[in-house]
C-alpha positions in Angstrom: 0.0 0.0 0.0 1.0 3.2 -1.0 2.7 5.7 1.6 2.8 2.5 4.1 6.2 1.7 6.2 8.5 -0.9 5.5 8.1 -4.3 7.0 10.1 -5.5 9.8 11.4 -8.4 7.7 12.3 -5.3 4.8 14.4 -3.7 7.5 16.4 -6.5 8.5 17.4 -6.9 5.2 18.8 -3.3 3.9 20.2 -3.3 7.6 22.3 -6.5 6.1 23.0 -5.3 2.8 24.3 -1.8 4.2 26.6 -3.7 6.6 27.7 -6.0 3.9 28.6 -3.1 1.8 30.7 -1.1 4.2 32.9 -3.6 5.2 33.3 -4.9 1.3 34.3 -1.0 1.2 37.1 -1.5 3.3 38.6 -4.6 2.1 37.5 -7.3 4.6 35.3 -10.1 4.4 32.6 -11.5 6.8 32.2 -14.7 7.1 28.9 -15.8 8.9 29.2 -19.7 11.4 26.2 -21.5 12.1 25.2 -21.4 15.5 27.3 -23.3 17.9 30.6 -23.3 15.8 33.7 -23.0 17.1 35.2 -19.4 17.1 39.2 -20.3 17.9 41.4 -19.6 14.8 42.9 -22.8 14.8 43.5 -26.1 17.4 45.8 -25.7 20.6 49.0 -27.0 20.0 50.2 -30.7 21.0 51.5 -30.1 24.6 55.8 -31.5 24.7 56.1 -33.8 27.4 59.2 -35.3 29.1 59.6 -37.4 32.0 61.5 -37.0 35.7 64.4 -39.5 35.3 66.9 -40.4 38.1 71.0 -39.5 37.0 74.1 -38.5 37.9 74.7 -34.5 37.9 78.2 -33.2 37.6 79.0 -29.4 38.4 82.1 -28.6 35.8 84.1 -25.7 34.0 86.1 -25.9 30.9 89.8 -23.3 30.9 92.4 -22.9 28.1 95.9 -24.8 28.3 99.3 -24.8 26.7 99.9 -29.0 25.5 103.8 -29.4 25.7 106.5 -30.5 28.1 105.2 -28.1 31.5 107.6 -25.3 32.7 111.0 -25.8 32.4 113.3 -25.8 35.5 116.7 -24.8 35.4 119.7 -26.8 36.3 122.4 -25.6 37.8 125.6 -27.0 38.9 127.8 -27.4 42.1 130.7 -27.7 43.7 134.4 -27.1 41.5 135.4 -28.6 38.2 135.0 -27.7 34.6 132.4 -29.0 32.8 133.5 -31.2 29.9 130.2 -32.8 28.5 126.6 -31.7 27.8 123.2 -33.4 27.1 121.7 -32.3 23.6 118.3 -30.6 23.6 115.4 -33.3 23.7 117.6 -35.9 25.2 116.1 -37.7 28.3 117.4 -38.7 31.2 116.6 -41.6 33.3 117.3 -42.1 37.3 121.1 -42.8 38.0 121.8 -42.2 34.6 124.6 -39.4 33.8 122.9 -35.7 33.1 126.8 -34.1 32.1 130.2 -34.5 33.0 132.2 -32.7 35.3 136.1 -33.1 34.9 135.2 -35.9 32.7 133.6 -37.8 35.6 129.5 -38.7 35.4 127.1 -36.4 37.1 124.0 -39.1 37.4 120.5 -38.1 38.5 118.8 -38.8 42.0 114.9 -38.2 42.1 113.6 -36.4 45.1 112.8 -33.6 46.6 116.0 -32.6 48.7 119.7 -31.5 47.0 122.7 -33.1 48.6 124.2 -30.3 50.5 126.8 -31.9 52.3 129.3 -34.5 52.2 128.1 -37.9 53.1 131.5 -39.8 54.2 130.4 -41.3 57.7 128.4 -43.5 59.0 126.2 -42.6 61.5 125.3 -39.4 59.5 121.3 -38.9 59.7 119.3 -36.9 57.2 116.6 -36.2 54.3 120.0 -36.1 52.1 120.5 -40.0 53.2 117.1 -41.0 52.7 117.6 -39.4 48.8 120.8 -41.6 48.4 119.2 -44.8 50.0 115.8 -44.3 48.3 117.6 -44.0 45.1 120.0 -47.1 45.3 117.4 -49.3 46.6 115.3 -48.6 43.7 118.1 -48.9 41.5 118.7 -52.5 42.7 121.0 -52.0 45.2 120.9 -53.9 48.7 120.7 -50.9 51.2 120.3 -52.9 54.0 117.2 -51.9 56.5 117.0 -49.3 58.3 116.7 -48.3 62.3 114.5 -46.3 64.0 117.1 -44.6 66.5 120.5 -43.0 65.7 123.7 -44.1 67.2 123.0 -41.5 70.2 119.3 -43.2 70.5 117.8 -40.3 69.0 115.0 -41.2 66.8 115.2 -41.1 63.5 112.2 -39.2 61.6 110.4 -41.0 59.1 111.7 -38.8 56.0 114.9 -39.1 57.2 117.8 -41.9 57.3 121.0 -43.1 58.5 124.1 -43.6 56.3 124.9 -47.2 57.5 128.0 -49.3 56.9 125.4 -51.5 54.1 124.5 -47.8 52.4 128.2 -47.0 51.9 128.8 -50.5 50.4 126.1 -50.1 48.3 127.6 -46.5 47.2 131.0 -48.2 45.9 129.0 -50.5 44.0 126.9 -47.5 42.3 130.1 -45.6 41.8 131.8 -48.3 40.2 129.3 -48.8 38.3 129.1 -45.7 37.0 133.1 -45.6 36.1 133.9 -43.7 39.1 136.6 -44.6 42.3 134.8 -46.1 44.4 135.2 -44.0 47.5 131.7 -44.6 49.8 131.8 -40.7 49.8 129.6 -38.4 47.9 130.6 -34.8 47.7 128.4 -31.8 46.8 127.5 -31.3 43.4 128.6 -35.3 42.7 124.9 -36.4 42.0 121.9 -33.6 40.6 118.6 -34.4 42.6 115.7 -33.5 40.2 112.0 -34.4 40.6 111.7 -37.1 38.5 112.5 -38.1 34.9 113.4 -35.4 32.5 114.0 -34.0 29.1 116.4 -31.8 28.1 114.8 -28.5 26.8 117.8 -26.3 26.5 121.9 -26.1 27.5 123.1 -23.0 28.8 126.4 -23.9 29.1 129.4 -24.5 26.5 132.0 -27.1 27.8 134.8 -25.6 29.4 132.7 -23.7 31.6 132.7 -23.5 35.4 130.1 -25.9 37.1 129.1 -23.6 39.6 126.7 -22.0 37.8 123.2 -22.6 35.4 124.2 -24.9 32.9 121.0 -26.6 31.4 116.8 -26.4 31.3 114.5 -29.6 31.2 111.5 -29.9 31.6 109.0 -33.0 31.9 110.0 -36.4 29.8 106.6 -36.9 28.9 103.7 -34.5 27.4 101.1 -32.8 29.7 98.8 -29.8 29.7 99.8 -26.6 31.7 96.3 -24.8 32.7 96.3 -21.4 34.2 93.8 -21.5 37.5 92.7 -18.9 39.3 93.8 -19.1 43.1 90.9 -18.4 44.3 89.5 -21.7 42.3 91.8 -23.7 42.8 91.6 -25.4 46.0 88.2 -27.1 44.0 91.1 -29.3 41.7 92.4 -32.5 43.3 95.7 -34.0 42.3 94.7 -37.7 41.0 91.1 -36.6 39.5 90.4 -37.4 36.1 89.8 -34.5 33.5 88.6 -34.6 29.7 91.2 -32.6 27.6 90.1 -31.2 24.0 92.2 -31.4 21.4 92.1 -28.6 18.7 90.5 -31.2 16.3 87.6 -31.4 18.7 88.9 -35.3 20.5 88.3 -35.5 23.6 90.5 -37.1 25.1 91.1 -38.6 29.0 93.4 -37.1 31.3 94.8 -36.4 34.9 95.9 -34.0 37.1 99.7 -34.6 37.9 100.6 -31.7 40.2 99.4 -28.4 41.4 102.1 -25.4 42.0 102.5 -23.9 45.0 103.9 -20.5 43.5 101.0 -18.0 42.7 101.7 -15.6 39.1 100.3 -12.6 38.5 97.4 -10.6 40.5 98.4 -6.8 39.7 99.9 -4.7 36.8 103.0 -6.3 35.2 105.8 -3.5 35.3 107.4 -5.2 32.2 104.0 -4.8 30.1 101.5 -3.2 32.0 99.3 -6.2 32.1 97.2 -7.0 35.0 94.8 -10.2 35.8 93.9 -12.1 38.8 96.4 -14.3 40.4 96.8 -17.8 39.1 98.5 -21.3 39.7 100.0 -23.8 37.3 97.8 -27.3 36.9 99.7 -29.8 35.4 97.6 -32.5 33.4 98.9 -35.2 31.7 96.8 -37.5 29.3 96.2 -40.8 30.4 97.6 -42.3 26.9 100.3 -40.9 25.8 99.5 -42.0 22.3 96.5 -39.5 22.0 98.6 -36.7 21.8 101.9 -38.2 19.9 101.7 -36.4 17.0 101.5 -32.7 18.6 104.5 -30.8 19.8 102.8 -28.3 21.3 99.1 -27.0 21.0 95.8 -25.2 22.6 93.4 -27.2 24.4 90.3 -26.9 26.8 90.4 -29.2 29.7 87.0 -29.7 32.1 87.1 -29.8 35.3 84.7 -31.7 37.5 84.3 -29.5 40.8 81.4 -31.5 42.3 79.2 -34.3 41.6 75.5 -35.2 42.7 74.4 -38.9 42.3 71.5 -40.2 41.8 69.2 -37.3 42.0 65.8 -36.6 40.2 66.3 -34.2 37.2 64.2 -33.1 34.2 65.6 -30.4 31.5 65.8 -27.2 32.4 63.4 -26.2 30.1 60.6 -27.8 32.2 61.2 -25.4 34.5 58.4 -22.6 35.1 59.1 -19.1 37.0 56.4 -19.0 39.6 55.1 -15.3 39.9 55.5 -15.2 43.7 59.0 -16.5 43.2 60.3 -20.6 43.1 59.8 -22.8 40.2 57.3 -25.5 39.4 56.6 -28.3 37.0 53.5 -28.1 34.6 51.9 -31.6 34.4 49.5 -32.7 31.2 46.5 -31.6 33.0 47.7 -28.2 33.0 48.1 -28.5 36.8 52.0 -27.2 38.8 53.5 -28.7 40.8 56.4 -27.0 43.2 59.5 -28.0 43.0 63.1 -26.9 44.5 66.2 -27.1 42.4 69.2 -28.4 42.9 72.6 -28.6 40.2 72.4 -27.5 36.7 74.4 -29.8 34.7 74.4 -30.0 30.8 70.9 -28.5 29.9 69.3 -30.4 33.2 68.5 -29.7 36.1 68.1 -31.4 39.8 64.7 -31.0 41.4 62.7 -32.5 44.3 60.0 -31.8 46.4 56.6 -33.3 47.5 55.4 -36.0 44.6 58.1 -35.3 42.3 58.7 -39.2 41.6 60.8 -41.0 39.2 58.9 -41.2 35.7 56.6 -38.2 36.2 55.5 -36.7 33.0 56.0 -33.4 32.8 55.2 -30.9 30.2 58.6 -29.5 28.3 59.7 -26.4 25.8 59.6 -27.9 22.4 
């Protein structure tokens, strides 16, 4: 009818045209769902789930070393002569085996810790010097005879100490002659070199013809190990004995252990020579467990690990399990969306210890992707 409004149903419809038409206008399209259908953009995500396993944690670091033959020590000689023969660089030198000649007579090597200082001609003489001398023969083969617990004068005779018996000079004469020497019984300073253990040569600083008394070679270790510069501070964590993983510059790892720690402290201020500062350090000495590994390199960089601490059979999941708790702590998301509070322990190669109520062996646990 003429002049009559518009139906409801009429209005509905240009309502839906009119909407349709402004957003066409600006590029977007509307997409009508039947009632009831879902309005998420697209499914949750597959949750990442890992399990609580039972392990061994170990707390370690990783420093730079030098491979080669350690820190040279230098040699020097005692006593009066001329020396008359010298070792060659990379020679090696063996206990009771000459190291140079004095006067054209053997010097031979003692291992130990203490030089001869004195004279040993008479029996009865107690000292660390003795114990060097009888140490040294009786591991060379020679019958030392045993030894007694109280000097002459019934003093007692400390335990790195000994007594130059009448069996000890006997067994002298026979090393002397041995060596090509008079056989005397007496040993006089500068007669024998006491070094550490077996050695290399690593450089001569004398020329024959020079006095004895003065430096006349360098050697360093006979066999190959790792120097590694520790901080003092750190290093009363390393243990001599304890095993280490060294890595070679082609990426082996290979096994080694620590040999000796040094009791001198370097660095820890400005260097006057070149103005270079750093914290105080100590030498480690590490030598591989197979010499082998490291046969065809002279010298080289490397990385060995330490292992400062180890916790055994603990509960750990990665550390990527791990969720921040607002109010502070962590906690363990389980499947059902559920946390469950835990208290961490040693981080360790991308895991990390936790306990705490219900935290059991084989718990799944939902993980970072």
């Amino acid at each position: 009818m003429a002049g009559s409004r518009p139906t409801r149903r009429t209005a509905i419809l240009v309502a839906l045209v009119t909407v349709v038409v402004a957003v066409g206008a600006g590029g977007a399209v509307l997409t009508l769902r039947p009632d009831g259908a879902d309005d998420t953009a697209s499914a949750a995500p597959a949750l990442t789930t890992t399990t609580v396993t039972r392990t061994d944690l170990s707390d370690s670091r990783s420093l730079g070393g030098t491979l080669g033959f350690g820190p040279e020590r230098t040699v020097k000689g005692a006593g009066e002569g001329v020396v008359t023969r010298l070792p060659k660089v990379g020679d090696t030198v063996a206990r009771g085996k000459p190291l140079y000649w004095v006067d054209d007579r053997p010097v031979p090597v003692l291992f130990g810790d203490t030089p001869l200082f004195r004279t040993l001609d008479k029996p009865g003489l107690v000292g660390s010097d003795v114990r060097i001398v009888s140490d040294n023969l009786a591991a060379l083969g020679y019958q030392t005879g045993s030894q007694p617990s109280r000097a002459k004068d019934g003093t007692k005779i400390p335990a790195r100490h000994a007594l130059l018996t009448d069996t000890l000079v006997a067994a002298i004469k026979k090393w002397q002659q041995a060596l090509g020497l008079e056989a005397t019984g007496r040993i006089e300073v500068g007669q024998a070199v006491v070094l550490t253990g077996p050695v290399r040569v690593s450089a001569v600083k004398a020329v024959p013809g020079d006095s004895v008394a003065g430096e006349l070679l360098a050697v360093t270790e006979k066999t190959k190990l790792v120097t590694v510069a520790v901080e003092a501070t750190e290093v009363g964590s390393v243990r001599v004995g304890v095993t280490v993983a060294i890595t070679l510059p082609d990426t082996t790892e290979i096994p080694g252990r620590v040999a000796s720690i040094s009791h001198a402290v370097q660095g820890g201020g400005p260097d006057a020579g070149s103005g270079q500062s750093g914290p105080p350090t100590v030498d480690v000495l590490v030598t591989p467990v197979k010499a082998a590994d490291v046969a065809k390199l002279d010298a080289a960089a490397v990385q060995v690990t330490f292992t400062t601490s180890t916790r055994k059979n603990v509960l750990a999941v990665p550390v990527g399990a791990l969720v921040a708790l607002r109010e502070g702590g962590h906690a363990l998301q389980l499947p059902d969306g559920g946390l469950l509070a835990v208290e961490t322990g040693m981080f360790s190669r991308g895991l990390v210890e936790v306990s705490g109520t219900n935290v059991t062996e084989g718990l799944e646990v939902v993980t970072a992707a």
